[in-house]
N, C-alpha and C positions, 0 to 999 in steps of 0.2 A: 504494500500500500504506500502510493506517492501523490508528486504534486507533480502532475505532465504539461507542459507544454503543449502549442499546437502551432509549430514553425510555420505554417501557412496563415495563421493569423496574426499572429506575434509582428509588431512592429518595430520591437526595439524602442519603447518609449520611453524606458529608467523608470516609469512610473511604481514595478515591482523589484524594484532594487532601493529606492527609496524608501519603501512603506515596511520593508522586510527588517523587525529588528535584531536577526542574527546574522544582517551579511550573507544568506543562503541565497541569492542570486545577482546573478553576474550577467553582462552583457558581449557576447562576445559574433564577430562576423553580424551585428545589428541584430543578434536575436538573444532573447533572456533563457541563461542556462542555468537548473539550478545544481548549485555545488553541495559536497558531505555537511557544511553548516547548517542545511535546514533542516527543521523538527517539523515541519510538515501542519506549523499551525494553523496555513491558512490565510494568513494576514495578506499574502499577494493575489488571492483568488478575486477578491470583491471590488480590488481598487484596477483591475486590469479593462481598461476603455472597449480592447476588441475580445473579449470572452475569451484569450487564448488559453488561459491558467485554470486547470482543473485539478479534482484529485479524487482517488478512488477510494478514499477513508469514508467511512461511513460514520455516522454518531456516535456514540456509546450508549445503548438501550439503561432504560434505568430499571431497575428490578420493581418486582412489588414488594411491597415494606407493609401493605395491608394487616400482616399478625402481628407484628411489632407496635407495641402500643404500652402506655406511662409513660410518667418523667420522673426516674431517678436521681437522686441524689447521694452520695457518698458522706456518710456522715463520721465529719473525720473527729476523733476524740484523743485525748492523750492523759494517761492514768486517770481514765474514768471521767474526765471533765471535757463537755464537750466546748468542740470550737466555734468560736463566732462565725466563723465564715457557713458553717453548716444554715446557722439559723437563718443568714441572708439568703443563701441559695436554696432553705426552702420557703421563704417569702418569696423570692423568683417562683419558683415548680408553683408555687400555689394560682400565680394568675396561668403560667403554661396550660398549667391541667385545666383550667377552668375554659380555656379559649380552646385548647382539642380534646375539650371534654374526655378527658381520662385522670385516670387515677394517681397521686403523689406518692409515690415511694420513697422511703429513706436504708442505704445500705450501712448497715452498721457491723462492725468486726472488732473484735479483743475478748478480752476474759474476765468474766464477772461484769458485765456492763448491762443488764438488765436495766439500772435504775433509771438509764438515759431516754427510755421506750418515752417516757411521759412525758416529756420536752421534747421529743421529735412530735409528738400527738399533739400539743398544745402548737408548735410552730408547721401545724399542717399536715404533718404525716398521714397517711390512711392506712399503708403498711409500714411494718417493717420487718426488709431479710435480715435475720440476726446470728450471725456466727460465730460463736465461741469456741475458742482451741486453746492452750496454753502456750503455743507458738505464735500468737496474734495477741500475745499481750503486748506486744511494742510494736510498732510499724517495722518489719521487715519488708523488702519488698517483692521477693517473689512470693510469699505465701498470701501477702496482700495481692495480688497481680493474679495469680492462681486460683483461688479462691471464687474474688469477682470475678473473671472471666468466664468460669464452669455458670456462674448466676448469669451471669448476661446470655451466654451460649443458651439456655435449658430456659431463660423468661423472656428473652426477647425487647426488653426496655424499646423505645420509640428515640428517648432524650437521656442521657446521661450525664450529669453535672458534678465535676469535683472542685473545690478551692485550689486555687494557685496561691497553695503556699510551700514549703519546703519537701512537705509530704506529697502534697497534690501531684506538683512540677514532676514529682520521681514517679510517682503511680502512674500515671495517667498516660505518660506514652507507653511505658511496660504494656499497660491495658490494650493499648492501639496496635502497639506491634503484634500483642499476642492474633488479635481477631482482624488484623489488616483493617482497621479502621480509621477513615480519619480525626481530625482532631486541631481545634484550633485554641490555639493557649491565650493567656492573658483578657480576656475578653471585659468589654468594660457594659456592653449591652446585648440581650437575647430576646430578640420578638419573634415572632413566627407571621411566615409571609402567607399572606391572604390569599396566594391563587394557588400554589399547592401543598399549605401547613407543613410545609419543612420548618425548617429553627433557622434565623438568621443571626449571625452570628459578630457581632463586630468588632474591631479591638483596631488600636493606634499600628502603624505600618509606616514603613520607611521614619524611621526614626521619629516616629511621634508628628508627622508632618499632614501627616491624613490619615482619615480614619476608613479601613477596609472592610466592608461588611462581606463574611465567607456563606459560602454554604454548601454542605455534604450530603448530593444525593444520591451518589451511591453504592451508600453504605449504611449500616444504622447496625445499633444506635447512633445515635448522631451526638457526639465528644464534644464539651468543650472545658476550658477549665477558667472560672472567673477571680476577679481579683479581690481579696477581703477589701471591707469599707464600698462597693461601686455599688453594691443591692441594699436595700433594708429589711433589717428579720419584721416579718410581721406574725404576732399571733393570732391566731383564728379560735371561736366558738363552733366553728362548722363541724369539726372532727369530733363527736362526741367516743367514739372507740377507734383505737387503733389495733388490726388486725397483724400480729407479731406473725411470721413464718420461721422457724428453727430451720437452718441448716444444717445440714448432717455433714461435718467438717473430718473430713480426711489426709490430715496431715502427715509427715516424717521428718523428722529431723533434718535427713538431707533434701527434703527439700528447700529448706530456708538457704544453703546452701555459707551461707557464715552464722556465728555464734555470736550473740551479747553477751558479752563476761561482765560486764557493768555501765550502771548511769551515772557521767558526771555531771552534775547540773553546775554552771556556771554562777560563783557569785557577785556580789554587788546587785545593784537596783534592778529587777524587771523593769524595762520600757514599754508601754502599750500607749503606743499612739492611736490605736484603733479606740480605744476605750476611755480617750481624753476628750472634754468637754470644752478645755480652752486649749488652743496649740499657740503658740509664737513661734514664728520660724525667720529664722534670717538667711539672706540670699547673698551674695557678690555684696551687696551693698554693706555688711557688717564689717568688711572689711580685717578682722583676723581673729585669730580665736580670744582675745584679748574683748573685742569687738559685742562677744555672744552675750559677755557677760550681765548687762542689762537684759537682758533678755532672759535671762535664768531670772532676774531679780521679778521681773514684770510678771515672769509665769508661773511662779512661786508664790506672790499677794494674788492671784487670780485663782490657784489651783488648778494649772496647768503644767501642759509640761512644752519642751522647746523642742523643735525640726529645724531640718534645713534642707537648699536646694542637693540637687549633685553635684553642684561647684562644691558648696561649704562640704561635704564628705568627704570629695576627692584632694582637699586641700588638706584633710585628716583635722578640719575643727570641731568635728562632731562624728560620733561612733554610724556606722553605716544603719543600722535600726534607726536611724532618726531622720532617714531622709524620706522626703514626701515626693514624688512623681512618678511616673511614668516606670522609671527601673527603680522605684521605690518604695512606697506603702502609699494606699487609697485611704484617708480617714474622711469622717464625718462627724465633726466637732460642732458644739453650739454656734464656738465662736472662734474664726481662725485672724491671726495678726499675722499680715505679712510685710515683712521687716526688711528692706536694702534689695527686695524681690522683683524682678523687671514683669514677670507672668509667660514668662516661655510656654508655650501650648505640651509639653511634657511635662514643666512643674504641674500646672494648673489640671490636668489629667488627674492627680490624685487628692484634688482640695475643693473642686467645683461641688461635691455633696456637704459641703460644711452650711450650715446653716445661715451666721452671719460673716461677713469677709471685712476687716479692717486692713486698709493698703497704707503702708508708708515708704512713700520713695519720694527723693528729690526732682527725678522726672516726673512732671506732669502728662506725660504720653508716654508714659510705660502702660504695654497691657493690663499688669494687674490690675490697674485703676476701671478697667472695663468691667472684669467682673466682680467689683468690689461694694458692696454698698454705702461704706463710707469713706472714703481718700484723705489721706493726710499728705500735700504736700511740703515736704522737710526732711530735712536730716534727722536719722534715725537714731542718730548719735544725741539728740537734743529732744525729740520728740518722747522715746520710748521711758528715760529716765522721768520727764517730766509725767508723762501719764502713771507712773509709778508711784510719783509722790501725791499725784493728785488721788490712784485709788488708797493711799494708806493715810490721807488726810481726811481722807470718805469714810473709812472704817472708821478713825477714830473719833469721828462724830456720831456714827452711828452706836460705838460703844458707851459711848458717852452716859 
């Protein structure tokens, strides 16, 4: 299967040597030849004036997906405590299900995690596949990989949903390679298209510059993995029972295929920007770690906590958990300050769900101020201190 010529029409116009973006045709004795660079997309067949370009590729037939039906969710937990990003994504499954009228599922795996059934029910669940082994007490990830797939294989899911977080990122192609599935990561939005209820899938491309909406028809379940903070958990009334199915888990040691010989938990402060109500974040404009310091002070009388761009990370003024965009963390704070921040469409990727947005930059035509509700033009250096003294001059009249 190729793309033919028909030298008796063929003009030699350059018209499919310009339109072609891998260089696969050439011009040569006035007629277009095409070379080993083409992939055969196509792209010279529609823009050719005299019909000379053909090809005997045919479509790709799409299957029916007719028994495949719910939206799962992967409900990802860690020593018994489930994670935030489960309850967004099934706040998402919850409007899915309701638009292709099918059923919410939540997959849940580890040991001893019964208690968790009542909070997937209360954030929507209608099922849930529950697997317990002693080998899934941690997230390893072939027996996680393993496991879900024999579920997917034997139920047939329609929508499959995991969080893109550390766990997810690792499961989720495992998942895809195992069933030749595809699979579109980081997703920042999930509707489903009205002319043939596929999942449309979107997420930032080419470096944060535009936003690419995917979609996987043929294959299913149809993969994607969303980014904590971009959904909001909703609870529902509607579920009054959740129907629990046990899994009959079949493990062996080698299958895990490495061992955990122990957990170190790392100490000093837990950071959870996901679950801060004020952030302060300083961008370029802080100008050195010296710089931040206000800003610790601001977000400290507020009860918040401080971010930064992927400048201030990569300059090492701030630990990488505290950066907000795009290759960073999505939060949704009450109230975000942003501090020395221009509004790069990749920072602003992961702060446009915050509720209220305070901008300070000395440019008055920095984007941030677009999506900001209220602008401070000034220096950040003179501004943030000052608002500091004014909230703890506040307090202390209120204590008064």
């Amino acid at each position: 299967m190729a793309i033919h010529i028909d030298y008796d029409l063929c003009t030699g116009c350059k018209r499919c040597v310009k339109i072609c973006p891998y260089n696969g045709v050439d011009v040569k004795d006035g007629k277009a030849v095409i070379n080993d660079r083409c992939t055969s997309c196509g792209a010279c067949i529609d823009t050719c004036p005299e019909n000379a370009i053909s090809s005997d590729i045919k479509e790709k037939e799409i299957p029916d997906f007719s028994d495949f039906r719910g939206i799962w969710v992967f409900a990802e937990q860690v020593d018994g405590i489930m994670g935030r990003v489960t309850r967004e994504l099934l706040g998402l499954g919850q409007s899915l299900a309701r638009e292709l009228d099918q059923e919410l599922s939540a997959v849940l795996l580890g040991n001893n995690v019964d208690h968790l059934i009542e909070e997937l029910r209360e954030y929507g669940a209608q099922n849930v596949y529950l697997a317990q082994h002693k080998l899934l007490s941690s997230y390893q990830t072939n027996p996680f990989a393993k496991v879900i797939s024999e579920l997917i294989v034997e139920n047939k899911p329609n929508i499959f949903l995991i969080g893109a977080t550390a766990i997810g990122r690792d499961l989720a192609p495992r998942i895809s390679m195992r069933l030749n599935l595809g699979l579109t990561a980081d997703c920042t939005e999930l509707t489903i298209d009205p002319d043939d209820s596929s999942l449309l899938q979107t997420r930032p491309a080419f470096g944060g510059n535009v936003m690419a909406t995917i979609k996987t028809p043929y294959s299913r379940p149809q993969m994607a993995t969303v980014r904590p903070g971009v959904m909001e958990a909703k609870k529902t009334a509607s579920v009054s029972e959740c129907m629990v199915k046990n899994i009959d888990v079949s493990l062996l040691e080698k299958d895990a295929l490495t061992k955990i010989l122990g957990i170190v938990r790392e100490k000093g402060k837990i950071i959870s920007l996901g679950d801060a109500k004020v952030i302060v974040a300083g961008g370029r404009g802080v100008g050195s770690e010296e710089g931040l310091k206000p800003l610790f002070q601001l977000a400290d009388i507020l009860g918040g906590e401080v971010a930064g761009t992927r400048m201030v990370i990569e300059e090492g003024w701030l630990p990488a958990e505290r950066q907000v965009g795009q290759t960073g963390q999505t939060v949704r704070p009450e109230l975000y300050i942003a501090c020395g921040i221009s509004g790069a469409i990749q920072h602003r990727a992961g702060m446009l769900g915050s509720r209220y947005v305070i901008a300070i930059n000395t440019d008055e035509r920095a984007p941030i101020f677009e999506v900001a509700d209220w602008g401070i033009v000034g220096n950040l250096h003179e501004v943030v201190p000052t608002l500091s003294k004014a909230m703890k001059e506040r307090r202390a009249r209120q204590g008064a």
